[in-house]
C-alpha positions in Angstrom: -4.8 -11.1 -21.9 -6.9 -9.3 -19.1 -10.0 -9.1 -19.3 -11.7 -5.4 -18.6 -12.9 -5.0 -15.3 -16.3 -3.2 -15.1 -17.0 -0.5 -12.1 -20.5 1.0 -11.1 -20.1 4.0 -9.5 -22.2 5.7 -6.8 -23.3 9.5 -6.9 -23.4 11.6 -4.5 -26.4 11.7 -2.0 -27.5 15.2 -0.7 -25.5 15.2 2.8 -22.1 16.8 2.7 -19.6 14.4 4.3 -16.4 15.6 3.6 -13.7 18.2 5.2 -13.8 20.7 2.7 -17.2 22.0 0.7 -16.3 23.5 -1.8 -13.2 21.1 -3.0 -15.4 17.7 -2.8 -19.3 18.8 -3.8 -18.8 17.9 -7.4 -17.4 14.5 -6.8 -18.9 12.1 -8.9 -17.2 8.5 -9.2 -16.7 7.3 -12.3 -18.3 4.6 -14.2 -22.6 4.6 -14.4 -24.6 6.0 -11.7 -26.8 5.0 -9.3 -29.5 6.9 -7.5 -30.7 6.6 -3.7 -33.6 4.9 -4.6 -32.1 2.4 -6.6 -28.9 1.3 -4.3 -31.6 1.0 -1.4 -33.8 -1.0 -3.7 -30.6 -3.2 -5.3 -29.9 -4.0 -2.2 -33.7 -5.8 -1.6 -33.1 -7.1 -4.6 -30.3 -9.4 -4.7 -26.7 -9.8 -3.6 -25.5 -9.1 -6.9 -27.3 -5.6 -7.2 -26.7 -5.0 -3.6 -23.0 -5.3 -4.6 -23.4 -2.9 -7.2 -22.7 -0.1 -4.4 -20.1 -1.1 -3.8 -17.4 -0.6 -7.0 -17.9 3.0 -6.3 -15.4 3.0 -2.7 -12.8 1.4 -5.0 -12.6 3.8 -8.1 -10.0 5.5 -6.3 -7.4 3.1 -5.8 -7.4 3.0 -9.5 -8.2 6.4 -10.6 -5.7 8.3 -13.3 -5.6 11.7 -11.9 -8.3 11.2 -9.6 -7.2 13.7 -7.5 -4.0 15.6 -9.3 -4.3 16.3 -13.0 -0.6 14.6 -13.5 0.7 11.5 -15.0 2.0 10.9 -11.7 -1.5 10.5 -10.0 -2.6 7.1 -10.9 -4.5 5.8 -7.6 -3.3 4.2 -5.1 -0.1 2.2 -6.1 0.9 5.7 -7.2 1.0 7.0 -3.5 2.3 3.4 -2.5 4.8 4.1 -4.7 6.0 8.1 -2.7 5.5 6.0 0.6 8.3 3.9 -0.9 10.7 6.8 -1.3 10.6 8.4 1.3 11.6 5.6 3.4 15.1 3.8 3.1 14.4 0.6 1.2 14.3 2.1 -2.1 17.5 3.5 -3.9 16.9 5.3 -7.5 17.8 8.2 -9.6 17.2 11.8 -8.4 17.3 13.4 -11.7 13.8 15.0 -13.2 13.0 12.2 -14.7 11.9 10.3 -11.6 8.6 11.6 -10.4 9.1 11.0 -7.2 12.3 12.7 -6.4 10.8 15.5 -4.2 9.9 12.4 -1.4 13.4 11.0 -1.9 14.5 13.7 -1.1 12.4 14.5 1.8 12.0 17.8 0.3 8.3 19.0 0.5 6.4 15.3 2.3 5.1 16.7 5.4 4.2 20.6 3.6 0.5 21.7 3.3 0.6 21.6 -0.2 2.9 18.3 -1.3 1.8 16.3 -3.5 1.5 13.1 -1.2 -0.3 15.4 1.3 -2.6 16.4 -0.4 -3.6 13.3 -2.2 -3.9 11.0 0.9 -6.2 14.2 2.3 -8.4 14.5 -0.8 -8.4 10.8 -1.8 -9.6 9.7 1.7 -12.3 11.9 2.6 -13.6 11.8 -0.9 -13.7 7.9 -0.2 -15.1 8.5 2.9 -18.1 10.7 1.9 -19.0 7.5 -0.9 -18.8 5.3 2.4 -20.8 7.6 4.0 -23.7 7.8 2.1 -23.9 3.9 1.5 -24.0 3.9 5.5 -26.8 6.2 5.2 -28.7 4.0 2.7 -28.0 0.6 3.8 -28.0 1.4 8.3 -31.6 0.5 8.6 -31.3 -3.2 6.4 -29.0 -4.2 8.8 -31.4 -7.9 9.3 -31.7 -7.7 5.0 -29.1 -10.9 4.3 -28.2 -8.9 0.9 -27.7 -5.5 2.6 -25.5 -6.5 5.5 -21.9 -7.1 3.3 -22.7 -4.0 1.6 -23.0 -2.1 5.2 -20.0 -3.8 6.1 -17.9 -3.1 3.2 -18.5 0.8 3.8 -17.8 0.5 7.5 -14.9 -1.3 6.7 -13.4 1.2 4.1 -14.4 4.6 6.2 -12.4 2.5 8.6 -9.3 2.0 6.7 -9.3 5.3 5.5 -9.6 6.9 8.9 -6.8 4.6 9.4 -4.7 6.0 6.8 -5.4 9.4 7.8 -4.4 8.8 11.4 -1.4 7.4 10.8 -0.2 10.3 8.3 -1.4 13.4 10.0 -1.0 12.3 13.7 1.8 10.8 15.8 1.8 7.3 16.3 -0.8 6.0 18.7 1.1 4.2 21.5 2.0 6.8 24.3 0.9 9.8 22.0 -2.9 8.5 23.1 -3.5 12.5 23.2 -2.3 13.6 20.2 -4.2 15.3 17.6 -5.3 13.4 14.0 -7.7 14.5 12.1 -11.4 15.4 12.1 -14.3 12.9 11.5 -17.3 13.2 9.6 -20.0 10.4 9.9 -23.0 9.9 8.2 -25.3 11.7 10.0 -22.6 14.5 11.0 -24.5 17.9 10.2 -23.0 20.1 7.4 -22.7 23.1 9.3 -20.2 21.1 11.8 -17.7 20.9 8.9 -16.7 24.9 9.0 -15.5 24.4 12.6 -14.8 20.6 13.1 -11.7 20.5 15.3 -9.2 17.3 15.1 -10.3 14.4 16.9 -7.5 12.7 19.3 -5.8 8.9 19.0 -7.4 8.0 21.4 -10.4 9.2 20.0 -10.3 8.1 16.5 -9.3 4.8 17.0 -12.3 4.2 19.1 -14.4 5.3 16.0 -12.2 2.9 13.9 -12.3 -0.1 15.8 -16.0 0.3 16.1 -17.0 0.4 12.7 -14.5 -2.7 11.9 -16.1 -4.4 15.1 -19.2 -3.8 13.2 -18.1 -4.9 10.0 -17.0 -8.3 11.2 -19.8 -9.3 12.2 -21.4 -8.0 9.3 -19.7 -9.9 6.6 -19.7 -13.0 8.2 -19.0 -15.7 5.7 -19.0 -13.3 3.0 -17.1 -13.8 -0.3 -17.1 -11.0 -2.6 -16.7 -11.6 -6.0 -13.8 -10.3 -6.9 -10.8 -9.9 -5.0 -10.4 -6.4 -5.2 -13.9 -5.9 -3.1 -13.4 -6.8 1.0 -14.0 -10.4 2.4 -14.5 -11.1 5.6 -10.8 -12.1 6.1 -9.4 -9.1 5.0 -11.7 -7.3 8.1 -10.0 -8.7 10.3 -6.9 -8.2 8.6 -7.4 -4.5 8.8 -8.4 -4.7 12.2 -5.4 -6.4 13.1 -3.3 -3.8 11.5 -5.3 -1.4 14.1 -4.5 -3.3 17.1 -0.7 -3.7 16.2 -0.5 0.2 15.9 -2.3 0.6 19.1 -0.3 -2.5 20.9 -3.1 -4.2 21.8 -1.0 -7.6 21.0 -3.5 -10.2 21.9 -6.1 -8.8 20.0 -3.9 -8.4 16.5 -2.7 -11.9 17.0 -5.9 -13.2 17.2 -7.3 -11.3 14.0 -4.3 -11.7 12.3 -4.9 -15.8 13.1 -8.3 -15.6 12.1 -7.7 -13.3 8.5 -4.9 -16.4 8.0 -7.6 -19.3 8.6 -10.7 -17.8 6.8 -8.5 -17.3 4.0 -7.0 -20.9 4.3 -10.4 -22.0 4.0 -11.1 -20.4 0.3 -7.5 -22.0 -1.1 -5.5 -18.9 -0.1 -1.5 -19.7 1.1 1.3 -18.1 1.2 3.6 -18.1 -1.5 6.2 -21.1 -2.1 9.7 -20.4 -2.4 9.4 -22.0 -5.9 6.6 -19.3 -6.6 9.1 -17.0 -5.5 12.0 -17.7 -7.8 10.2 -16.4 -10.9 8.8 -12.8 -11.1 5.4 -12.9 -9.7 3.4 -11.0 -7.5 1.5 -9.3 -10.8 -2.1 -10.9 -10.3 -4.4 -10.2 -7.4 -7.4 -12.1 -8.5 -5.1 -15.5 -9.4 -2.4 -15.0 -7.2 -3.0 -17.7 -3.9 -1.4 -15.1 -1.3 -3.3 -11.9 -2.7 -6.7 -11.1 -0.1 -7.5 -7.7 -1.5 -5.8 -5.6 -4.3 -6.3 -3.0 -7.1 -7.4 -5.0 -10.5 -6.2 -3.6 -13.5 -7.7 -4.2 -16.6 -6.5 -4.0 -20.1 -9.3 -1.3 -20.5 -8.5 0.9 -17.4 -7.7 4.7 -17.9 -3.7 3.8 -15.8 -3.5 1.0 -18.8 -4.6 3.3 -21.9 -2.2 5.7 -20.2 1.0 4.0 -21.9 3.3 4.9 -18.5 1.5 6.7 -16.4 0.7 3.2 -14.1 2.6 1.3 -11.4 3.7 -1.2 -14.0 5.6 1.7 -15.7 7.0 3.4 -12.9 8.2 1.1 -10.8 9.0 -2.5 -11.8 11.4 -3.6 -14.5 10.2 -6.2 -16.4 7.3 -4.2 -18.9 9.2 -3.9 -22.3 6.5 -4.7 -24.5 4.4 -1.3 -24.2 7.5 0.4 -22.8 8.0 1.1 -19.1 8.9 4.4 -17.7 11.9 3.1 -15.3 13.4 1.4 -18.5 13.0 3.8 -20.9 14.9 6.8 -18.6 16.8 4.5 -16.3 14.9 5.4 -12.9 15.3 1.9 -12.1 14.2 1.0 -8.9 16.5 -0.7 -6.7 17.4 -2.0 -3.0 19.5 -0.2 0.1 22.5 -2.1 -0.5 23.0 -2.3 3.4 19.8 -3.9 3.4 20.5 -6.4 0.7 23.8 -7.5 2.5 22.1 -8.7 5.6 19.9 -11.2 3.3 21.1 -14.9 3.6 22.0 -16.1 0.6 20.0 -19.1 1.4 17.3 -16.7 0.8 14.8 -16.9 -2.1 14.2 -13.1 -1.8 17.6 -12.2 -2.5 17.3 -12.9 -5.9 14.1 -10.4 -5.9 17.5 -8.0 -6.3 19.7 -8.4 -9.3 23.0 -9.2 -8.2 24.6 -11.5 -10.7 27.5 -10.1 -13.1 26.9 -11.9 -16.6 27.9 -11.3 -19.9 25.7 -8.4 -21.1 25.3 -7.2 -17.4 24.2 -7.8 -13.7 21.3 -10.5 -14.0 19.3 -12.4 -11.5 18.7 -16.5 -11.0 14.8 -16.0 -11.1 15.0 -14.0 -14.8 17.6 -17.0 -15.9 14.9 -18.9 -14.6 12.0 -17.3 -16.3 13.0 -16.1 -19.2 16.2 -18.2 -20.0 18.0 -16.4 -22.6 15.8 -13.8 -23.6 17.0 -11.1 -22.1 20.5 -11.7 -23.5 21.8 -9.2 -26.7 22.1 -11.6 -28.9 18.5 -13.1 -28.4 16.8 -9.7 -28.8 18.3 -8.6 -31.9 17.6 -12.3 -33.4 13.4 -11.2 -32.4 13.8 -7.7 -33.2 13.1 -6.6 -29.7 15.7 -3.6 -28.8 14.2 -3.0 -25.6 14.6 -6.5 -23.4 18.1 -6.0 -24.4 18.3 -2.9 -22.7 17.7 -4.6 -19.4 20.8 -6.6 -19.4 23.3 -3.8 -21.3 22.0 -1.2 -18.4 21.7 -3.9 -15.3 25.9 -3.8 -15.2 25.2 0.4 -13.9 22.1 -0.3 -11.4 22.8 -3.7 -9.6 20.1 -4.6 -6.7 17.3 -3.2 -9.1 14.1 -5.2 -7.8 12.6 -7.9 -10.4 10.3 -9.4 -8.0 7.0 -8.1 -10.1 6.1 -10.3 -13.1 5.4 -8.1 -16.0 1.6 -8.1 -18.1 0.7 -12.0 -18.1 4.3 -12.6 -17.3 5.5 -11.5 -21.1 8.3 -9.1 -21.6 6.8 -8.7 -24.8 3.2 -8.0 -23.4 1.8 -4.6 -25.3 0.3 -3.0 -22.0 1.0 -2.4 -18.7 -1.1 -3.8 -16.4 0.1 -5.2 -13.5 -2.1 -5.2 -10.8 -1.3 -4.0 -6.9 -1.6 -6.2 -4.1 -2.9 -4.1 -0.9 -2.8 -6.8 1.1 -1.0 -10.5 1.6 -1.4 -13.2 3.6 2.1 -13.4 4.3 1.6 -9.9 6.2 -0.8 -11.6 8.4 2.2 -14.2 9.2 4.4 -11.6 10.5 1.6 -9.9 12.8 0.9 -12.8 14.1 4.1 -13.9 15.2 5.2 -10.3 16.1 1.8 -9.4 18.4 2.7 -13.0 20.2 5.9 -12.1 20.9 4.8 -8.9 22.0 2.1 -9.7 24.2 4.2 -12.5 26.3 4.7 -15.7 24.3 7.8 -15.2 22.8 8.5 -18.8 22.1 5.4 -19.2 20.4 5.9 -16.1 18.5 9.7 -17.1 17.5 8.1 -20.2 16.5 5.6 -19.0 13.9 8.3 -16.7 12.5 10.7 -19.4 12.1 8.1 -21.7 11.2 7.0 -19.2 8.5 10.6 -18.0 7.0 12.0 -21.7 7.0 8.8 -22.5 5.1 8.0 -20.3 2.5 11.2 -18.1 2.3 14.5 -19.5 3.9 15.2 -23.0 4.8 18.5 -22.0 6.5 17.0 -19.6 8.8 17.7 -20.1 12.3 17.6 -17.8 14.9 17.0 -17.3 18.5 15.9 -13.7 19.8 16.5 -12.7 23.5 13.6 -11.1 24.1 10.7 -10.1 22.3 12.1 -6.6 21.1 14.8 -8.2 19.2 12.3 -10.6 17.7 10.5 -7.4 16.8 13.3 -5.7 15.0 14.2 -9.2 12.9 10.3 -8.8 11.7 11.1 -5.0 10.9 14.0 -6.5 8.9 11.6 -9.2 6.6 9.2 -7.1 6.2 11.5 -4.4 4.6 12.8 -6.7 2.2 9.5 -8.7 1.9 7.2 -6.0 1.2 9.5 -4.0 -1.2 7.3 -1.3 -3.1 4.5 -2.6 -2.0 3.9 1.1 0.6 4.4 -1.1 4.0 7.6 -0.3 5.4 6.8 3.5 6.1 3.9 2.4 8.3 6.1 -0.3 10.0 8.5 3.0 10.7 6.0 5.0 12.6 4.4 1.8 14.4 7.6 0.8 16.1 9.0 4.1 16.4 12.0 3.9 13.6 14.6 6.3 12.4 15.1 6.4 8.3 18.3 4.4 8.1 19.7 4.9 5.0 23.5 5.4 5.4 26.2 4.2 7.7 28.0 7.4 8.5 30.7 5.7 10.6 31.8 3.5 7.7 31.0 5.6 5.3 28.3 3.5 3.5 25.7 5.1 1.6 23.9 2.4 0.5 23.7 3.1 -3.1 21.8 6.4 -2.3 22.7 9.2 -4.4 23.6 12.7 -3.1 21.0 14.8 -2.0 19.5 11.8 -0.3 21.9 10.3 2.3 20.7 11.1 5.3 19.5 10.2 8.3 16.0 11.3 10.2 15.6 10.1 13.8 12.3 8.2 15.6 10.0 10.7 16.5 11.1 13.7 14.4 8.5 16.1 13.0 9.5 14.8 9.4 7.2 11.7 10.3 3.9 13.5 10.9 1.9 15.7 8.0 0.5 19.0 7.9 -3.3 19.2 7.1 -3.7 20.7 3.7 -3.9 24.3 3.5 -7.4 23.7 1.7 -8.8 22.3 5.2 -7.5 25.2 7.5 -9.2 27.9 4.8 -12.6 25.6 5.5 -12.4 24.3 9.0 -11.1 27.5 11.8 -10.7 24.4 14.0 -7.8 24.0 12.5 -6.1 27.0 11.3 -4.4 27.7 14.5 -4.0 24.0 15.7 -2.2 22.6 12.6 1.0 20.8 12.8 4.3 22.4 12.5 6.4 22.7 9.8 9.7 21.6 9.3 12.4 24.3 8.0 14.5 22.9 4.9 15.2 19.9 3.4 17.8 17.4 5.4 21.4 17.9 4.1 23.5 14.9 2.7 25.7 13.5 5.1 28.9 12.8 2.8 
């Protein structure tokens, strides 16, 4: 079993650091508190009470309606989980019971008031102010040995949250240098700023971004947290490598992206094998080897005591024990059948997908592997366990459903769900490294870590050459779709290299597996791609109110 995770929150200091008064000045993280005096003093004292700030700038990622009083707000992996549909990867159900229908289909994700909207609004700044104020406690201990992770941990989150934020509500940076994003609020920024604090431009923000990750590097040199769901030095420059590939500065990601893969070599972190890949995995941040940072959920966490209101529930396939949401109402969530078809079958990850026809249904080689027989009819009325057998007697209606995420301590029996969510893997570090050398010149080198990488730990048959470093480009944009399956990657992939959604082949007539309502097509660079500020932050901030994005009119029409 897990074992509860503890979290000491932070309360609020007196300065007002977020884009909205009157929505964030109650926030109070949860867990026990901590007052200015003490963080400054805990972080005198010792590294382990100067890490005791830091909990408090990951409560959200695992909050249960932290910022929407709905089962469908449970942190982080929940908005993970819109990001996935509204892209063209994931194919489900759009019947009520899927929570996530309205992003399917596309029909309220860039409005003032959606639900994805205004949770990546709300959830960032709120995470922001908590960053904020340790910023403000911890500036001046910059030479204190026990203060300097705890300073760089905040930088580094108000950075990746900023980072969030400018990717949603702004255009992509690269040749929209101009455009607007969002406003800023530091630690020092004066309250009365906030009631007419207009939106900063790329070019702008990213300078504040890449500055406080500059900072944080060198900050948390050497630094190991203690769990894996605080920030290590590696995953800095992992983030900042992200920033550089979204800005094109392609020497620069590669570079970080090598340096995120060594420091994390150096601490027993690899890739997965292919052989760790042909069983459901991908469940446990803190064990896992490829895992540098994720959300830890314990068996005592308010997503766990929830029953189904947690990622496990909603979105894999594997959770019988406590009952999962997706199994109990069929939303099972499955792959874009045009994507599956252009995986090799020499291909480990193809059997992420179940695609097998067997006796009581479609199966997969990795649950044959896993679980041998115990997902067969026979074998669950023999233990009395009706609901594994409903995986194989419904797999023969929803073929390509994924099963790539282990269930609770890899049990189908397990009573709780608690799988945890991996933010970020070293195997994404691969890809920006080969991609950024390609893109910045090398495009040998670059085709040689991708190959080097995909022969390795994925494909031993793969073998291709690219013509130029675009096309190398696009066969990254291709793994990383099916390597980073519900894991809330592919839509940022999208707006970084400029992408339509591609769910349907109109011209052939293939749909993919989508159902009506949501076979459609949206082109690169259509307003669809960039969010409206909340309608909370024009009422607050008349910097905005007449300088908001446009809305779009309707929802997109099926194409068959």
């Amino acid at each position: 079993m897990k074992m509860k995770h503890l979290y000491i929150g932070l309360t609020a200091v007196s300065m007002l650091s977020v884009g909205c008064q009157d929505q964030f000045e109650n926030i109070k993280p949860s867990g026990s508190s901590l007052s200015l005096e003490q963080v400054q003093n805990g972080a005198k004292l010792s590294a382990e009470r100067a890490e005791a700030g830091i909990p408090g700038l990951f409560n959200q990622l695992n909050a249960r309606e932290g910022i929407y009083a709905i089962q469908g707000d449970f942190g982080y992996p929940s908005f993970a989980c819109r990001l996935e549909h509204l892209g063209d990867n994931v194919v489900t159900t759009t019947q009520g019971y899927n929570w996530f229908h309205s992003e399917l289909k596309h029909e309220q994700n860039n409005l003032k008031g959606a639900i994805a909207t205004v949770w990546a609004w709300n959830a960032s700044y709120k995470n922001i102010k908590l960053a904020n104020d340790i910023i403000l406690v911890n500036r001046d201990l910059r030479e204190d040995a026990t203060a300097r992770p705890v300073l760089g941990t905040a930088k580094a989150m108000r950075a990746w949250d900023y980072f969030l934020l400018a990717q949603l509500f702004g255009k992509t940076y690269k040749g929209n240098e101009q455009a607007l994003t969002v406003p800023i609020i530091k630690e020092d920024t004066d309250p009365k700023v906030l009631e007419d604090n207009p939106r900063l431009t790329n070019e702008e923000i990213y300078k504040f971004i890449l500055a406080d990750l500059d900072d944080a590097v060198e900050l948390m040199k050497g630094y190991t947290p203690s769990a894996k769901n605080f920030l290590s030095e590696a995953v800095v420059y992992g983030i900042r490598s992200r920033v550089h590939m979204v800005m094109n500065n392609w020497k620069q990601a590669a570079a970080d992206a090598k340096k995120a893969i060594d420091l994390f070599a150096e601490k027993g972190g690899a890739p997965y094998s292919i052989a760790d890949c042909s069983i459901p995995n991908f469940d446990d941040v803190q064990t896992s080897k490829n895992a540098m940072w994720g959300v830890i959920i314990g068996t005592e966490d308010p997503v766990t005591k929830s029953g189904i209101a947690n990622y496990t529930s909603m979105f894999t396939s594997l959770c019988f024990g406590s009952g999962g949401y997706t199994t109990m109402v069929d939303t099972w969530k499955r792959l874009n059948r045009r994507v599956w078809d252009q995986i090799p079958t020499t291909d480990v990850r193809r059997d992420w997908f179940v695609h097998e026809k067997a006796m009581y249904g479609y199966t997969s080689p990795i649950l044959k592997k896993a679980y041998g027989d115990q997902m067969t009819m026979e074998s669950a009325k023999k233990n009395n366990i009706t609901d594994v057998a409903f995986l194989s007697y419904k797999m023969a209606d929803y073929p390509l459903t994924v099963v790539k995420f282990a269930p609770t301590n890899k049990s189908l029996t397990e009573a709780e769900n608690s799988v945890d969510f991996m933010l970020m893997r070293v195997e994404e570090m691969y890809y920006n490294y080969a991609e950024a050398t390609a893109m910045g010149g090398d495009i040998a080198g670059g085709a040689k870590i991708l190959t080097d990488f995909v022969k390795t730990y994925r494909n031993p048959g793969f073998n291709k050459t690219f013509a130029d470093a675009k096309a190398l480009q696009d066969e990254i944009y291709f793994q990383k779709r099916v390597e980073f399956f519900g894991e809330g990657i592919s839509w940022f992939d999208m707006l970084r290299m400029k992408k339509g959604l591609d769910r349907v082949d109109v011209a052939k007539k293939d749909d993919g597996g989508y159902p009506e309502l949501t076979r459609f097509n949206i082109p690169a660079g259509a307003i669809n791609f960039t969010w409206q500020l909340p309608e909370s932050e024009e009422q607050a901030n008349k910097a905005v109110t007449k300088n908001n994005n446009p809305a779009i009119t309707g929802t997109p029409k099926d194409m068959f």
